[in-house]
FISE-771745 format. One record per residue (C-alpha): residue number from 1; residue in one letter; chain; x, y, z. Coordinates in steps of 0.25 Angstrom, whole numbers, plus 5000, padded with zeros to 4 digits. Layout:
<nodes>
[NUM a A [X Y Z]]
...
</nodes>
This chain:
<nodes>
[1 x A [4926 5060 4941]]
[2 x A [4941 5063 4939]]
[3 x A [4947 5054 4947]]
[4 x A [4962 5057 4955]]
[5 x A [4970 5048 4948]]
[6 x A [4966 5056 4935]]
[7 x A [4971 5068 4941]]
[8 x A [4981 5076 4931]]
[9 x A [4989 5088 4934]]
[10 x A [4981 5102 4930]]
[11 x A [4969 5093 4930]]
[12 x A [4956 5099 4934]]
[13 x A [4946 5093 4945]]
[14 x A [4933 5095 4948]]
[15 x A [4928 5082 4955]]
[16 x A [4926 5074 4968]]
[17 x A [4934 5068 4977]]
[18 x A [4936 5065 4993]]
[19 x A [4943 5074 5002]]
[20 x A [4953 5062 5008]]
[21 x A [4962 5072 5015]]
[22 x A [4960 5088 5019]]
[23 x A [4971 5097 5027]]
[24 x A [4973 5111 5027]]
[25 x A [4988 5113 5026]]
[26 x A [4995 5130 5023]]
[27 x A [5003 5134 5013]]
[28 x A [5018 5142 5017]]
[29 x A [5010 5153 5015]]
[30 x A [5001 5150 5026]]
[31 x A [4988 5147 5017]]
[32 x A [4980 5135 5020]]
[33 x A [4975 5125 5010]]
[34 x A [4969 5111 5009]]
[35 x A [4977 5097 5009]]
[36 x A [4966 5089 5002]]
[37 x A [4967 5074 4997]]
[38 x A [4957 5071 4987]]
[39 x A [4955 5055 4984]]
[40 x A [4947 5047 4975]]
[41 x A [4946 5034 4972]]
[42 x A [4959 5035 4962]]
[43 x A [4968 5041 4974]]
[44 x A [4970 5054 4980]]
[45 x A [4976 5068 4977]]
[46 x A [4981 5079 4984]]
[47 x A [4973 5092 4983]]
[48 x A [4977 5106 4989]]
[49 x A [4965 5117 4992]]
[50 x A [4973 5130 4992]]
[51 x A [4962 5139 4995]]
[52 x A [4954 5130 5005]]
[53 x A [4943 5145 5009]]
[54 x A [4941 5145 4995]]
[55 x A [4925 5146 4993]]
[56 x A [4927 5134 4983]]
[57 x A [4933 5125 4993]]
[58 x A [4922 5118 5001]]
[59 x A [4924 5113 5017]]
[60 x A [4929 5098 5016]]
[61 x A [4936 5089 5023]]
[62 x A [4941 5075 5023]]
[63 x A [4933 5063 5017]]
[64 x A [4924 5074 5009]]
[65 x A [4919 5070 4993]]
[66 x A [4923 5084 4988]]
[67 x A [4921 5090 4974]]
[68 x A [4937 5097 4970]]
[69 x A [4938 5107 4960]]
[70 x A [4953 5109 4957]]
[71 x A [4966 5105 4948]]
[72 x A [4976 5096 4948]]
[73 x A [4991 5099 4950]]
[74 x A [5004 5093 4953]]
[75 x A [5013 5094 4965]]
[76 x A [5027 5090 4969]]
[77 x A [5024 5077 4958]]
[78 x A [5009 5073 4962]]
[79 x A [4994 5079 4960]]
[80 x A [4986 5089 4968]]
[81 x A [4975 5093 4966]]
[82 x A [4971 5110 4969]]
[83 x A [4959 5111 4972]]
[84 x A [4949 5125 4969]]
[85 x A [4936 5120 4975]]
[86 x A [4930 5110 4982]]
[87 x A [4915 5105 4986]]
[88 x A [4911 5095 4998]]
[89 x A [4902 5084 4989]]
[90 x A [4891 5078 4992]]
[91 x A [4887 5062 4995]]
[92 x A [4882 5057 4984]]
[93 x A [4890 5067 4973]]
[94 x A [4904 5057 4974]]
[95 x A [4905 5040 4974]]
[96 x A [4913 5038 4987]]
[97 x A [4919 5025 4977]]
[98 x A [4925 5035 4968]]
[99 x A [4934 5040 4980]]
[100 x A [4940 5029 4986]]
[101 x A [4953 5024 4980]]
[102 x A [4953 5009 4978]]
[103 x A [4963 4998 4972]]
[104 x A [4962 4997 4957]]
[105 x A [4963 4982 4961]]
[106 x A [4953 4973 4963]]
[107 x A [4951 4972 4979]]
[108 x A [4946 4958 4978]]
[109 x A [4956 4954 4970]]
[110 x A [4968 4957 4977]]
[111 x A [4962 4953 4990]]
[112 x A [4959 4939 4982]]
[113 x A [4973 4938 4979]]
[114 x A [4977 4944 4992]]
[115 x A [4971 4929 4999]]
[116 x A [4978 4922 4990]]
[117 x A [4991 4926 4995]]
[118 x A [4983 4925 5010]]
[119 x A [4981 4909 5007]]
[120 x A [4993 4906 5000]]
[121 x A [5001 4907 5013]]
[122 x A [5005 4895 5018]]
[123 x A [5008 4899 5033]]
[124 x A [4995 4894 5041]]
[125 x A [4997 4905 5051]]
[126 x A [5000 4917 5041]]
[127 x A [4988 4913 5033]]
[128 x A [4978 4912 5045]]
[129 x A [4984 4926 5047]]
[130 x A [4981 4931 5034]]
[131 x A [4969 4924 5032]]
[132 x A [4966 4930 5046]]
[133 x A [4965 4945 5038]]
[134 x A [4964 4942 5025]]
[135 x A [4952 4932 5026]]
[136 x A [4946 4934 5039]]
[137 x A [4947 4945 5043]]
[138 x A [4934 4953 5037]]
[139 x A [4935 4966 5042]]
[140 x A [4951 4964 5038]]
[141 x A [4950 4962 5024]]
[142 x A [4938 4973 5022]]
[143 x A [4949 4982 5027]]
[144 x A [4960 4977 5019]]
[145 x A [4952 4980 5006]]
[146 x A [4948 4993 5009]]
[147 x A [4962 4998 5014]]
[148 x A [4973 5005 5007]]
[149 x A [4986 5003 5010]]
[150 x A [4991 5017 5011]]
[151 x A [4983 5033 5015]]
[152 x A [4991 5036 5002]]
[153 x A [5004 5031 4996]]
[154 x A [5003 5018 4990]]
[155 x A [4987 5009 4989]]
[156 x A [4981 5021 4994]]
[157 x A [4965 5013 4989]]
[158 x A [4955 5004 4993]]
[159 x A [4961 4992 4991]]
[160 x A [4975 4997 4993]]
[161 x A [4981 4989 5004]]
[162 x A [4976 4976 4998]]
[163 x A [4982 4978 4985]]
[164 x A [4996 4983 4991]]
[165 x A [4995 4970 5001]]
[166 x A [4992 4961 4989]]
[167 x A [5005 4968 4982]]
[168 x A [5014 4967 4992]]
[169 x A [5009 4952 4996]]
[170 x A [5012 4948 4979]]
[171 x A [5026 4956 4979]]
[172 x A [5030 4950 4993]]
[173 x A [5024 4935 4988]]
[174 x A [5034 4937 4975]]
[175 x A [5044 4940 4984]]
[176 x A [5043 4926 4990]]
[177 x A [5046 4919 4978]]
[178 x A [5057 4930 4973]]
[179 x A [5063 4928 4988]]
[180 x A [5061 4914 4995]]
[181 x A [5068 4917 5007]]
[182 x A [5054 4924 5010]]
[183 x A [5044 4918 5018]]
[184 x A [5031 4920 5011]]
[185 x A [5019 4917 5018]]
[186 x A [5026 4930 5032]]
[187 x A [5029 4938 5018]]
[188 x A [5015 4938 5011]]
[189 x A [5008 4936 5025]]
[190 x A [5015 4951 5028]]
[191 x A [5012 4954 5016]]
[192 x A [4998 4954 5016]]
[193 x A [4999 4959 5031]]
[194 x A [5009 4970 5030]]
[195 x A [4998 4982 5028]]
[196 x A [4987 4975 5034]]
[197 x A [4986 4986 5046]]
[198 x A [4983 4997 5035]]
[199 x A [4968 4991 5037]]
[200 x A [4969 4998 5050]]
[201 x A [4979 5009 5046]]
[202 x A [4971 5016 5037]]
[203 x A [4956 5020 5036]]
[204 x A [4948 5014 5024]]
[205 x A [4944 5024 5012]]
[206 x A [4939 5035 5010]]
[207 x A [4948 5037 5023]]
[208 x A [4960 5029 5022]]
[209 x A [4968 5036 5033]]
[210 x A [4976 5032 5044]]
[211 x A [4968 5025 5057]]
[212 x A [4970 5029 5071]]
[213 x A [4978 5014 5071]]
[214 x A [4984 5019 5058]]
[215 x A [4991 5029 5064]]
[216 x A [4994 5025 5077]]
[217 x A [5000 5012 5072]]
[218 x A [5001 5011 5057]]
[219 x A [4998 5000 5050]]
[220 x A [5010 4990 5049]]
[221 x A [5010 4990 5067]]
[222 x A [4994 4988 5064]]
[223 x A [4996 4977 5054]]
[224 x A [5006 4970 5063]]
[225 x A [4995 4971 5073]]
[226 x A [4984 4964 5065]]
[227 x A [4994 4952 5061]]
[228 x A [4997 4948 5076]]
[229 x A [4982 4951 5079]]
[230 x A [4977 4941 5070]]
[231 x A [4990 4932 5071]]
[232 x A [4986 4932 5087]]
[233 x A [4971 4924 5080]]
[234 x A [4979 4914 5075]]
[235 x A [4983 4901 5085]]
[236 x A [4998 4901 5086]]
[237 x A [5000 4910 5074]]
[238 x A [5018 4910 5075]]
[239 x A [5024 4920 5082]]
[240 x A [5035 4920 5071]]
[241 x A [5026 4922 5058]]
[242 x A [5017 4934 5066]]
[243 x A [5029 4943 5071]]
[244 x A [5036 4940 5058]]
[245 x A [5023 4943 5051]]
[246 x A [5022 4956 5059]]
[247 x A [5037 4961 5056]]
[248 x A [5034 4960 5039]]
[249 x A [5023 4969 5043]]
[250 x A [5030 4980 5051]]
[251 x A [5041 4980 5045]]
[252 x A [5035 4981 5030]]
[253 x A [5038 4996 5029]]
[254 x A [5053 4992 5030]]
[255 x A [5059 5003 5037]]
[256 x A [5057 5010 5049]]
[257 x A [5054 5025 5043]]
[258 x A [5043 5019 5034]]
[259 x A [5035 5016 5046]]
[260 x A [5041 5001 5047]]
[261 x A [5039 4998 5062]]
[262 x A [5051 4987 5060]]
[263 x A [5061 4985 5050]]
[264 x A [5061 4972 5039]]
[265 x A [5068 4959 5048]]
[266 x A [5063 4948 5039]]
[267 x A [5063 4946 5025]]
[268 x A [5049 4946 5022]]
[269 x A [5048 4960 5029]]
[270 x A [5057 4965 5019]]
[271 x A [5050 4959 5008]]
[272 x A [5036 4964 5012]]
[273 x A [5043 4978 5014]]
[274 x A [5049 4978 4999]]
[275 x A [5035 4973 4995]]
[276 x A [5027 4982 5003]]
[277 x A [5035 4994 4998]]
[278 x A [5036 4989 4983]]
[279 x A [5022 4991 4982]]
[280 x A [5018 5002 4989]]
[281 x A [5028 5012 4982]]
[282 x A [5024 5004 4967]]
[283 x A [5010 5006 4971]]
[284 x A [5014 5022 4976]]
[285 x A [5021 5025 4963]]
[286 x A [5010 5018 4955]]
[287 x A [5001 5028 4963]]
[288 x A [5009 5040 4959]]
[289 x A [5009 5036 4945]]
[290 x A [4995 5034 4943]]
[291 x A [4991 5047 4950]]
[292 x A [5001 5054 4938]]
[293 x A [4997 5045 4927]]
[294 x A [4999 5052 4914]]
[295 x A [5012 5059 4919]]
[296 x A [5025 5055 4912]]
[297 x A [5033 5066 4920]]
[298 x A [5040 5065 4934]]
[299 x A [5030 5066 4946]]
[300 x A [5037 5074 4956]]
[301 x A [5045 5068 4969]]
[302 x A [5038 5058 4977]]
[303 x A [5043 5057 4991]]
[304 x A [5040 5041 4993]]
[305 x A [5049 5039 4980]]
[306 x A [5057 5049 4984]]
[307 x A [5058 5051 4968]]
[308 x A [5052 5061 4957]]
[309 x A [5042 5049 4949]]
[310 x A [5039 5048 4936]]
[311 x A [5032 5038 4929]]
[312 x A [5038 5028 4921]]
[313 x A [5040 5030 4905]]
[314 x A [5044 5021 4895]]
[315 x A [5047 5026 4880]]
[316 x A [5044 5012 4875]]
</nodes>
């Protein structure tokens, strides 16, 4: 199987993968095509079906293992593929394993060293809080290591919302010791909590879409949500530490027109912000470099960067 991530421009592909995403959409001509999003375990790719009454282009929809026959181009800096033909496949032809994208980290071990962080707070009411999710909590932590952390972006896998909260959580814990003045046990404690409402934002795989709740509410209100819910468990849990608790994590997207329902009031807000976006535009341009490995020359405009990418080259 020829997996995405090996996709090249002007490649040829004649293999499986899963329908994630079908629309029908019509050219400024007034011809209608296919929108389709193909995924496997390595990520997913764009793919357009030009001639969707074409004799060669079976009936499919969403969440169907479908055989494509096409080639691979470029568009506007990124790879699509355009498809000529297409087949419905049957159970048992395709490995659902080999269409889920997971974290090339081990899951174990990042949630090992996820606890450590969870048991080296010092704050009795923040750690029964932690350990309240993060321990206890069964259903919780099965959840938090299936979810990604993102329907695409950044950490769009199995896995990927535990490896982003594990990297935020080390960025803001060297914060502490580059900075002081910050109080560690609220600033790891939101750190590990800050994206804790994507377990009920988003669907687990091979789904991964937004929930009823996802969409009604998004997950930094849901994550506030779930911290007074258990904070509420906890005899004489501080008023202080929970609301202060609850403004890291609204306010983790830092500015109003990226969906922050408040703006950063203490310094440990500001902190998790700087660390939450740190990685998840690294993690974003890492992505978009590994889906063009191989290429030396600039990838075309990318609106997140708002900057035509290129990888880096050194002539030494």
């Amino acid at each position: 199987m020829k997996y995405i991530n090996e996709f090249r421009e002007n490649d040829r592909i004649s293999d499986i993968y899963l329908c994630k995403h079908k629309q029908s959409a019509v050219t400024k001509n007034g011809k209608t095509y296919e929108n389709v999003v193909l995924q496997d375990k390595t990520g997913t790719i764009d793919a357009k079906v030009w001639d969707p009454n074409s004799p060669g282009i079976a009936d499919f929809g969403d969440m169907d293992y479908i055989e494509v026959v096409g080639e691979v181009n470029s568009f506007m800096g990124s790879l699509q593929v355009n498809v000529k033909r297409i087949r419905v496949c049957r159970e048992g032809e395709y490995q659902p394993s080999d269409y889920l994208p997971v974290s090339k980290k081990n899951i174990d071990d990042m949630y090992r060293e996820l606890l450590g962080f969870v048991n080296s707070i010092e704050n009795a009411y923040l750690k029964q809080l932690l350990k309240s999710f993060f321990v206890e909590d069964e259903g919780f932590v099965k959840a938090f290591k299936q979810s990604s952390a993102a329907k695409a972006v950044h950490h769009g896998f199995v896995g990927g919302l535990l490896e982003h909260t594990l990297s935020v959580t080390k960025l803001c814990d060297y914060y502490c010791g580059a900075y002081p003045i910050l109080k560690r046990d609220l600033l790891l404690a939101a750190a590990m909590c800050h994206d804790i409402g994507k377990t009920k934002e988003l669907s687990l795989f091979p789904v991964n879409d937004y929930t009823d709740d996802g969409q009604f509410l998004g997950h930094i209100v849901i994550g506030s949500q779930m911290v007074a819910e258990k904070a509420a468990q906890i005899p004489n849990f501080p008023h202080q530490i929970l609301v202060q608790l609850q403004h890291c994590i609204l306010a983790h997207h830092g500015k109003y027109e990226f969906g922050s329902p408040k703006l950063p009031a203490v310094i440990e807000a500001v902190a998790l912000n700087y660390a939450d976006d740190t990685d998840a535009k690294l993690e974003t341009f890492k992505e978009i470099l590994n889906n063009n490995a191989g290429r030396s020359e600039w990838l075309g405009y990318n609106r997140l960067f708002e900057s035509n990418l290129k990888p880096t080259k050194l002539d030494y």
